[in-house]
ZAMARGU-4260 file (C-alpha; in steps of 0.2 Angstrom, whole numbers, plus 5000, padded with zeros to 4 digits):
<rodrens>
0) 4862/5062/5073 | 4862/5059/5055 | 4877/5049/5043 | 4870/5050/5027 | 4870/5070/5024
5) 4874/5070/5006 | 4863/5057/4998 | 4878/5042/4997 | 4875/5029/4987 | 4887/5019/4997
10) 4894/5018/5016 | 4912/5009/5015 | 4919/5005/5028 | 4939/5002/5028 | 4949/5014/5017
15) 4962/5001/5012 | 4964/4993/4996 | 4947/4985/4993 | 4936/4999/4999 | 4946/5014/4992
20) 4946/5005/4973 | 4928/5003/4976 | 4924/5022/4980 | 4936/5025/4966 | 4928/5015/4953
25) 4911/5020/4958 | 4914/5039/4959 | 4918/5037/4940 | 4901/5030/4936 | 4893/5044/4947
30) 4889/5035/4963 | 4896/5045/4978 | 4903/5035/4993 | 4909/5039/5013 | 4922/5031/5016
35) 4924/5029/5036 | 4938/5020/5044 | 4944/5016/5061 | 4962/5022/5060 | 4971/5038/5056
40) 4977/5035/5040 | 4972/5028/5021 | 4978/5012/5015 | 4974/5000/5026 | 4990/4990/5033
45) 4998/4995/5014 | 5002/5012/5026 | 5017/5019/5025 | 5024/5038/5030 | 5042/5046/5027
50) 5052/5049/5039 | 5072/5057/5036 | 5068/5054/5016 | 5064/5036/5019 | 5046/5026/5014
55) 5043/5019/5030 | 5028/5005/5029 | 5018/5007/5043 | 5012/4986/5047 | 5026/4977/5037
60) 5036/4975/5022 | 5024/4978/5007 | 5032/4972/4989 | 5020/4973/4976 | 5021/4956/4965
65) 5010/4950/4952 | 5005/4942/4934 | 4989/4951/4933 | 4994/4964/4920 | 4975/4970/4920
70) 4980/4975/4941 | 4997/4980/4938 | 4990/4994/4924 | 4978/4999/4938 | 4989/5004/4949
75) 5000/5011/4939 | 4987/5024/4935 | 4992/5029/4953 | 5011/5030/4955 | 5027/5021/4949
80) 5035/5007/4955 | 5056/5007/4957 | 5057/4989/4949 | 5063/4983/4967 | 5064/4965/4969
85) 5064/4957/4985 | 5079/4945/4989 | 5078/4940/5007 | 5093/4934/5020 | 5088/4920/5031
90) 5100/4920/5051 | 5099/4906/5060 | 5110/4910/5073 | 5123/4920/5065 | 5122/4907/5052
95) 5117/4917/5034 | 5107/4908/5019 | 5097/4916/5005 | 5078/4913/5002 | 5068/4909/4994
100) 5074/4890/4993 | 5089/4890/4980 | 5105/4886/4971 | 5113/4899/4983 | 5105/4891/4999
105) 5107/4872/4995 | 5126/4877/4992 | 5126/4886/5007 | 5118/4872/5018 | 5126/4857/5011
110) 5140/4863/4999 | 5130/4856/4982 | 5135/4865/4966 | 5124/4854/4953 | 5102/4856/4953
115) 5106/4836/4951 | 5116/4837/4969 | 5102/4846/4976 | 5088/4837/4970 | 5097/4820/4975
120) 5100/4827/4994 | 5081/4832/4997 | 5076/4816/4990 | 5087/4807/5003 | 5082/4817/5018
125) 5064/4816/5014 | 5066/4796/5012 | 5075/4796/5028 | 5060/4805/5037 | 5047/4790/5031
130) 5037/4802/5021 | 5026/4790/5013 | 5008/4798/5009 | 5002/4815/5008 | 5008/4827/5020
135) 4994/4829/5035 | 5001/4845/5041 | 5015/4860/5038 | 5030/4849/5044 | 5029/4834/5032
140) 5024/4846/5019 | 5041/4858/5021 | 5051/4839/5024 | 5042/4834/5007 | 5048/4849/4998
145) 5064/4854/5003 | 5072/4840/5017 | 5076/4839/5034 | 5090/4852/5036 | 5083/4865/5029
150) 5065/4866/5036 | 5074/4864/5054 | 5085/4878/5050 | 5076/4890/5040 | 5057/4886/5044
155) 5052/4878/5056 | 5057/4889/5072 | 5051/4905/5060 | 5035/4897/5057 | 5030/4893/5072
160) 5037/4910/5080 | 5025/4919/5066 | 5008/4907/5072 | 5009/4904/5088 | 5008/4885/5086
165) 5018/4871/5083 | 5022/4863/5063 | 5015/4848/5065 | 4997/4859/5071 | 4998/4870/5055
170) 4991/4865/5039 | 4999/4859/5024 | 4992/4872/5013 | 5000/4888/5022 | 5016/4882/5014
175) 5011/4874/4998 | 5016/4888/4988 | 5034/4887/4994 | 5047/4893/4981 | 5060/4879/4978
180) 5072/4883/4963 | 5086/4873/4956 | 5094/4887/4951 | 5103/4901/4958 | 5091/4915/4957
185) 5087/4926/4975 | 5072/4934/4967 | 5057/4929/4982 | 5045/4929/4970 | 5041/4921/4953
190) 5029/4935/4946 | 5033/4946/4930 | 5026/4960/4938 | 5036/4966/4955 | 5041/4984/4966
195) 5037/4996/4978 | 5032/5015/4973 | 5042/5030/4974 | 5033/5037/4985 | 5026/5025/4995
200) 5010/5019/4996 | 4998/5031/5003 | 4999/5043/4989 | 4991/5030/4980 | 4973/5031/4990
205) 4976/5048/4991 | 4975/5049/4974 | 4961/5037/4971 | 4949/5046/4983 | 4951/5062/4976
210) 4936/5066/4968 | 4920/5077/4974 | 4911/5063/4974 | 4919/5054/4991 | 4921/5057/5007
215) 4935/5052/5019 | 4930/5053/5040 | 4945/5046/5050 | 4947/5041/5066 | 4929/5033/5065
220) 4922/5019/5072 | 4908/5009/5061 | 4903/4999/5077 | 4899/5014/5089 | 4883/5019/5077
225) 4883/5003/5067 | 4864/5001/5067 | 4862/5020/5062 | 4874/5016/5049 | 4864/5001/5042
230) 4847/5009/5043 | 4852/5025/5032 | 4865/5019/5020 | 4856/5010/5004 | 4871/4999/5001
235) 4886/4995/5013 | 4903/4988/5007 | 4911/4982/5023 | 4931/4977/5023 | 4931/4976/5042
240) 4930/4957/5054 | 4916/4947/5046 | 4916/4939/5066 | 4915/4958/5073 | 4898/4961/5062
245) 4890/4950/5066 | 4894/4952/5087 | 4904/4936/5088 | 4887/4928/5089 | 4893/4910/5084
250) 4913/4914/5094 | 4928/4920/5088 | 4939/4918/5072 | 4957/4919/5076 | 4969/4927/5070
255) 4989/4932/5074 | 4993/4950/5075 | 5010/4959/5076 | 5018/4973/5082 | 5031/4984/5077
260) 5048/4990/5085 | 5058/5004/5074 | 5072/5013/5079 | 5083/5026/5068 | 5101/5025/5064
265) 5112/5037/5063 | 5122/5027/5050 | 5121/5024/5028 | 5117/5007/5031 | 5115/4995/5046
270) 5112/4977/5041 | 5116/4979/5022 | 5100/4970/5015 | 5080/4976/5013 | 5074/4962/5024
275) 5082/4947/5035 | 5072/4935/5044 | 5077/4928/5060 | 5072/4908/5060 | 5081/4903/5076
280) 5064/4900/5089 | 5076/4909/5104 | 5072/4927/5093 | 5058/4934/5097 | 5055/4944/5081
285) 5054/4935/5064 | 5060/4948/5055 | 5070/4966/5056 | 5069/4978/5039 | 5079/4992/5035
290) 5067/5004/5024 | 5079/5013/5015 | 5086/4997/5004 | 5067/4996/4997 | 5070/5011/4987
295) 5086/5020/4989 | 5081/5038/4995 | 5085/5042/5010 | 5093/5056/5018 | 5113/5056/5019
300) 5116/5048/5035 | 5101/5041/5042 | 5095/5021/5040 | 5079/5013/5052 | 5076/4998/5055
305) 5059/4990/5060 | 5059/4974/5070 | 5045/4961/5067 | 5036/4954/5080 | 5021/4942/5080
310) 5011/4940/5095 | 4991/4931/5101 | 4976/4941/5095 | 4964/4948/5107 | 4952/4963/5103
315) 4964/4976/5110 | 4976/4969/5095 | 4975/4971/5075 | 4971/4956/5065 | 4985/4951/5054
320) 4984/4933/5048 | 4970/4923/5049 | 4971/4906/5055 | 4962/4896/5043 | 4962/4877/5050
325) 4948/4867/5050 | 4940/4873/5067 | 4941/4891/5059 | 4936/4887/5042 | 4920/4879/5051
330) 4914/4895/5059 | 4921/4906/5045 | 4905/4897/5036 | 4893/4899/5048 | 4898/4921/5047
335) 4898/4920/5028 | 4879/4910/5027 | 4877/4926/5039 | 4885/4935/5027 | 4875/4930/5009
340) 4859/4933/5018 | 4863/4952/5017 | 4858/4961/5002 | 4862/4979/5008 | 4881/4973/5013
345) 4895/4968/5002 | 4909/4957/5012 | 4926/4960/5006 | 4945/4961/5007 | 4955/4952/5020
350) 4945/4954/5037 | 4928/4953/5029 | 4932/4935/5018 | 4944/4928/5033 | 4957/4925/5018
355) 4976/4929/5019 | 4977/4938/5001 | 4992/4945/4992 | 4990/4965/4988 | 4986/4961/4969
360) 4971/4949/4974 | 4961/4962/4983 | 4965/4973/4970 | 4958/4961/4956 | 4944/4954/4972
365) 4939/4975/4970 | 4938/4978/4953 | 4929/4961/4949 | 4914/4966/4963 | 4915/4982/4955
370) 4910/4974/4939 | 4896/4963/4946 | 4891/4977/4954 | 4887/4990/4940 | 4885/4977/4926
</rodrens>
């Protein structure tokens, strides 16, 4: 059986953000590109679908955020964003605060009204916790930044429901980026750029892989003809697991997954906010979203809620997160060496560079390998 009927110039496998901007940007130099991709539908975990007028995201909460005007023009080519801005409520066991780390949630927690009161009470809690040098993992770095009341309430159960493992086996780095704000500002994140688009997210690659000059096959496994694939393909943009390619010949990478639980309401409004996290460890979910607060249409009557929860990886499961520790980091070399070697295949997005990115990053990781490529 032959793959390459048309005379592609690329195979890409994966038609989520990386791989559709590639197809995109090279059907506008001329190059035509097949697109393959193991689900049933465009966008990669940026999915979404409507359901009783609502934009329903498919793997999770999906908010747009950047300072990357050069990204935030791109994709604007494509749709428009509502100007939503995500302010997120934090229950620990019935107990409400709002994130990120605030005005609002100091004063909640400990009754402050002043930045100084804040700043003095966080500097008292992380004395009291003998912080004295740099901090070796993701508990003494959350104690570092925000004090003991807070991280126990509001972090530490959620984070270690979300990965499996405990604080103090986490890396510092997975929280450095915290927000902490001495003033009272709910916005989650600090980026000039932020939404979610009217119309959800699929349009978006629907409409950057229409051209003649790509093809979209669904449902289709790279890995069932992989070597057929290689062998007629001149070039290969891969966005898939840079362990699974290479046959897990070194081990494993690990990763967390999740699964989803929605359920529709017969209701206006259910829990009155886009997004609450649940940071108790007895919850089982990390956090439940109600889909019609992310952009305000929704049909009269109707609200649904999806509830988060993360759970191990195994091949059966999709990789989420990836776990990058040392031990992971280690092996995620010895794939990439792997990787370099191969000048027919392009490595990219989340799965192929074992790297947690933000939406905006593997627009701008795209668009930068489209310029090296074609330069």
């Amino acid at each position: 059986m032959k793959f390459n009927t048309k005379n592609y110039d690329y195979l890409i496998v994966g038609a989520g953000p990386y791989g559709s901007v590639f197809a995109h940007e090279a059907s506008k130099r001329g190059k035509r590109s097949l697109i393959i991709e193991r689900r049933k539908m465009l966008g990669g975990n940026m999915a979404t679908h409507k359901e009783h007028g609502i934009n329903v995201h498919d793997f999770g909460a999906h908010i747009f955020h950047t300072d990357n005007k050069e990204v935030w023009d791109y994709v604007n080519q494509f749709t428009e964003f509502n100007g939503y801005i995500n302010q997120v409520v934090a229950n620990y066991k019935g107990e409400l605060y709002n994130l990120p780390f605030n005005m609002n949630t100091f004063y909640q927690m400990w009754g402050v009204r002043t930045p100084e009161e804040a700043a003095t009470k966080i500097e008292e809690q992380r004395k009291a916790a003998g912080l004295t040098s740099a901090p070796r993992n993701l508990e003494e770095q959350a104690i570092s930044l925000i004090g003991t009341d807070i991280y126990n309430k509001l972090i530490k159960g959620y984070t270690e429901k979300q990965w499996g493992r405990k604080a103090t086996e986490l890396p510092s780095f997975i929280i450095r980026r915290l927000p902490v704000r001495y003033v009272f500002d709910n916005n989650y994140f600090n980026h000039r750029y932020q939404g979610v688009p009217v119309d959800g997210y699929t349009p978006i690659f629907e409409k950057m892989l229409d051209s003649d000059l790509i093809d979209v096959q669904l449902n289709t496994d790279f890995f069932a003809n992989k070597y057929a694939y290689l062998e007629e393909f001149p070039r290969v943009i891969y966005t898939g697991m840079i362990d699974q390619f290479f046959d897990y010949k070194y081990g494993e990478l690990e990763y967390r997954s999740v699964r989803f639980e929605s359920k529709v309401f017969e209701v206006n409004n259910k829990q009155g906010n886009a997004v609450i996290n649940y940071t108790d460890a007895e919850t089982p979910y990390t956090r439940i979203m109600e889909w019609r607060h992310f952009d305000k249409h929704a049909d009269d009557g109707y609200t649904i809620l999806t509830k988060e929860y993360p759970q191990d990886w195994d091949r059966s499961k999709e990789a989420y997160y990836p776990i990058n520790d040392e031990k992971n980091s280690k092996l995620f070399r010895k794939y990439h060496k792997e990787a370099d070697a191969l000048e027919k295949v392009l490595f990219g997005g989340r799965l192929g560079n074992y790297q947690y990115y933000d939406m905006d990053q593997v627009f701008n990781a795209a668009l930068k390998a489209v310029e090296r490529e074609f330069k």
